[in-house]
Backbone as CSV, one residue per row, in Angstrom:
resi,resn,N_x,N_y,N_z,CA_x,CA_y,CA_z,C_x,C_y,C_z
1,UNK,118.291,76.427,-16.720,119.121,76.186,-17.862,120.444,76.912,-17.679
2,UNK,121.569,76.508,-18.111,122.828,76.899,-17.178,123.284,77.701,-19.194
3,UNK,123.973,78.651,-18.696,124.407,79.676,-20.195,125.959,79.670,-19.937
4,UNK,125.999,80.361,-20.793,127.948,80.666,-20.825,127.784,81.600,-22.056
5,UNK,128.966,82.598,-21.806,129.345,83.463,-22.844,130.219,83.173,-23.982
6,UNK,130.048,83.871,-25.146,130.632,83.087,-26.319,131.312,84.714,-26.830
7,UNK,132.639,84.470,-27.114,133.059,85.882,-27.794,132.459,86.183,-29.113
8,UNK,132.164,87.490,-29.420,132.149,87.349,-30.643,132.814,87.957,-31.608
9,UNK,132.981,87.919,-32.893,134.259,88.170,-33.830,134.657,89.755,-33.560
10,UNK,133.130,90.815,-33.131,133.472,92.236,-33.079,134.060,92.338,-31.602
11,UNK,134.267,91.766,-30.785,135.125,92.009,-29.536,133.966,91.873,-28.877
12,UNK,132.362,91.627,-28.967,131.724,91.553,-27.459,131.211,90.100,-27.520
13,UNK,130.121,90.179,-26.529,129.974,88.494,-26.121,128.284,88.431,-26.109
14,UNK,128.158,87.173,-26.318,126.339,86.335,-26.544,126.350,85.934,-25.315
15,UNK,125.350,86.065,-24.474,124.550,84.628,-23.607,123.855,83.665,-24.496
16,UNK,124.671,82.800,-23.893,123.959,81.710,-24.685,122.835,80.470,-23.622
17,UNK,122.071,80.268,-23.802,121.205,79.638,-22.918,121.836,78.077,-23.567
18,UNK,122.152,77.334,-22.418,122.233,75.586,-23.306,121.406,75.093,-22.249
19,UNK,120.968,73.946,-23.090,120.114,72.925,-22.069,121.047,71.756,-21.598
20,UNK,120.398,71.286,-20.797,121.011,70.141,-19.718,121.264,69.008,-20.309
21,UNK,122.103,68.680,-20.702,121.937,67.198,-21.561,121.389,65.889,-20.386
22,UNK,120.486,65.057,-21.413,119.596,64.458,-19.837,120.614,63.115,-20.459
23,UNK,120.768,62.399,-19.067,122.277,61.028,-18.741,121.438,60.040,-19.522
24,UNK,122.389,59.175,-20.253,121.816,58.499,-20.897,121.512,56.824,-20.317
25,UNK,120.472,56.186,-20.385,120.350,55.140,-19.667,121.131,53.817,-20.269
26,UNK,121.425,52.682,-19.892,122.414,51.611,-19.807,121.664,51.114,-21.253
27,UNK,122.940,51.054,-21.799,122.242,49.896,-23.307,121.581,48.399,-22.616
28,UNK,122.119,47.921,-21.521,121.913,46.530,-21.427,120.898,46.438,-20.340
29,UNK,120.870,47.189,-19.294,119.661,47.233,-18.537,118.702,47.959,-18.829
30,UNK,118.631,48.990,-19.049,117.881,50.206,-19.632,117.422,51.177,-18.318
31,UNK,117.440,50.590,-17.386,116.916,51.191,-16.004,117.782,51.852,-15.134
32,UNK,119.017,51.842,-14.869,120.599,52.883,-14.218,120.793,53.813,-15.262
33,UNK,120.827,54.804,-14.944,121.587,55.929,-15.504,123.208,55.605,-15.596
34,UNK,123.426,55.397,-17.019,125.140,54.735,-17.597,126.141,56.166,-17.116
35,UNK,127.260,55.616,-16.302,128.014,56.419,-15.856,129.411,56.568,-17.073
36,UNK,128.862,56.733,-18.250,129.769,56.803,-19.351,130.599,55.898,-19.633
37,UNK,130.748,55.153,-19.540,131.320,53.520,-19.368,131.255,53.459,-20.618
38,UNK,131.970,52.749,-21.550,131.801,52.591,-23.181,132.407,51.436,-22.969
39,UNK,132.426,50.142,-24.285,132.560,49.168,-24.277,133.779,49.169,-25.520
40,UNK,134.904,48.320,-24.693,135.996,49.195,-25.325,136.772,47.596,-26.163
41,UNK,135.428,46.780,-26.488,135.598,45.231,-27.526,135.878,45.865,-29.067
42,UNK,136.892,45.638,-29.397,137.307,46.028,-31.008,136.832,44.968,-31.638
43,UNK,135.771,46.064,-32.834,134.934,45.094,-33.758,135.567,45.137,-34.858
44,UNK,136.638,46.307,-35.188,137.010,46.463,-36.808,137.974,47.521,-36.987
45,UNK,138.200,48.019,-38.097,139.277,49.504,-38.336,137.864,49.982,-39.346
46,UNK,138.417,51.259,-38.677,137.602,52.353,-39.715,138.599,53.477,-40.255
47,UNK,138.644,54.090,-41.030,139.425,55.110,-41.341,141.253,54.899,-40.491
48,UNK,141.039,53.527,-40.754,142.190,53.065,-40.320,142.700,52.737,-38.808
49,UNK,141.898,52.783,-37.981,141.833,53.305,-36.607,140.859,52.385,-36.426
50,UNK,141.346,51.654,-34.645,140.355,50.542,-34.268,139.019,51.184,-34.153
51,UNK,137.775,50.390,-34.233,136.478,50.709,-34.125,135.840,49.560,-33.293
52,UNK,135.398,50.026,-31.811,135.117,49.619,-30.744,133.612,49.807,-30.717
53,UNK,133.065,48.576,-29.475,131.434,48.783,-29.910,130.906,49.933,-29.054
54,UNK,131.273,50.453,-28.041,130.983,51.896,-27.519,129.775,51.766,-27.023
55,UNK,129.129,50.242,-26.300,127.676,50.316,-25.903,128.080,51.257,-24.742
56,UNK,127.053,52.007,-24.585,127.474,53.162,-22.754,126.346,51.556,-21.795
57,UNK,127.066,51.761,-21.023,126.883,51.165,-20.311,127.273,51.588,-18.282
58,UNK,126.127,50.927,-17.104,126.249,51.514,-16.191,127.334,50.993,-15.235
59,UNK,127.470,50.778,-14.115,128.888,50.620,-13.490,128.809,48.940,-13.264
60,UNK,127.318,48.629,-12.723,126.742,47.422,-12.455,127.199,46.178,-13.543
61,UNK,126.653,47.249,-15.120,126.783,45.826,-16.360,127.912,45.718,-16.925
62,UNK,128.569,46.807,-16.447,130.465,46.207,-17.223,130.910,45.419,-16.777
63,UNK,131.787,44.574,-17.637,132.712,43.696,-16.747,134.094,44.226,-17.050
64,UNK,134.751,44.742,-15.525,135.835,45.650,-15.947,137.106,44.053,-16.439
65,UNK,138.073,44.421,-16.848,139.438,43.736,-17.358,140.281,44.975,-16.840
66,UNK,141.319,44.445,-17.507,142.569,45.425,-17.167,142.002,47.188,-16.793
67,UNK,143.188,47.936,-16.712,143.106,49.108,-16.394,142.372,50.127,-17.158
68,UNK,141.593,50.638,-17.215,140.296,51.290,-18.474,139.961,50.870,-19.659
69,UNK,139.758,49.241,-18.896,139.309,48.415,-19.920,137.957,47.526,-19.632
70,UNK,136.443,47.916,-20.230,135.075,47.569,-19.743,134.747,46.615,-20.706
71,UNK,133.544,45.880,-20.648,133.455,45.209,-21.613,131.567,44.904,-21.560
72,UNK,130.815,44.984,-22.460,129.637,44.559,-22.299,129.082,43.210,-21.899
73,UNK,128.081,42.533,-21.687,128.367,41.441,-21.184,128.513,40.566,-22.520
74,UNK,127.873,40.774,-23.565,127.861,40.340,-24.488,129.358,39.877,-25.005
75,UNK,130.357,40.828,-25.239,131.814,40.968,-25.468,132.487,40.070,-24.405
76,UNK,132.095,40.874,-23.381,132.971,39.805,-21.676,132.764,38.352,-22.142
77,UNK,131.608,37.884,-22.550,131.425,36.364,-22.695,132.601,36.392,-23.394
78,UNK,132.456,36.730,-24.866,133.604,36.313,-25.958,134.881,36.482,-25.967
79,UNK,134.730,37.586,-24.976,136.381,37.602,-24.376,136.980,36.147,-23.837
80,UNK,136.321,36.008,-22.476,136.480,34.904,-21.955,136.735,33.680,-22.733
81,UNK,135.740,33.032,-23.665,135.453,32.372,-24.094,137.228,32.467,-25.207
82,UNK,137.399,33.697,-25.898,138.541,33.795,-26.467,139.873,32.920,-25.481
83,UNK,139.635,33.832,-24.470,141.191,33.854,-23.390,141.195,32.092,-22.716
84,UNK,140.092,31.014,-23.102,139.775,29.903,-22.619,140.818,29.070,-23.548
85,UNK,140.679,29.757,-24.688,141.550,28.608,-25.799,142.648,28.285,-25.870
């Protein structure tokens, strides 16, 4: 388990023990470990600010577009299907 020190308010410091966060697997395959890939299809505004569907997804099931731009396959269809008309 990997730690790090944390100051504390009287001038000394905690070990802190953290655990490993375990990688999270592909929304669409379920079987690759998702290399943080988020799905970056705008579904709406929230608090005023676009709101994207954020499936994590692995390198295999994105379909990349432009420059840090992924898309689930689900979205990629409708993209396409959009950019056809």
């Amino acid at each position: 388990m990997p730690c790090r020190s944390v100051p504390l308010p009287g001038g000394g410091y905690a070990r802190v023990n953290m655990a490993n966060p375990r990688p999270r697997a592909c929304s669409v395959c379920r079987r690759k470990t998702a290399d943080y890939t988020l799905c970056d299809y705008k579904i709406g505004v929230a608090s005023g600010k676009p709101k994207t569907c954020d499936a994590v997804l692995c390198g295999a099931c994105a379909t990349h577009r432009e420059p840090d731009t992924d898309y689930c396959p689900l979205h990629a269809a409708a993209t396409e299907a959009r950019l056809k008309l």
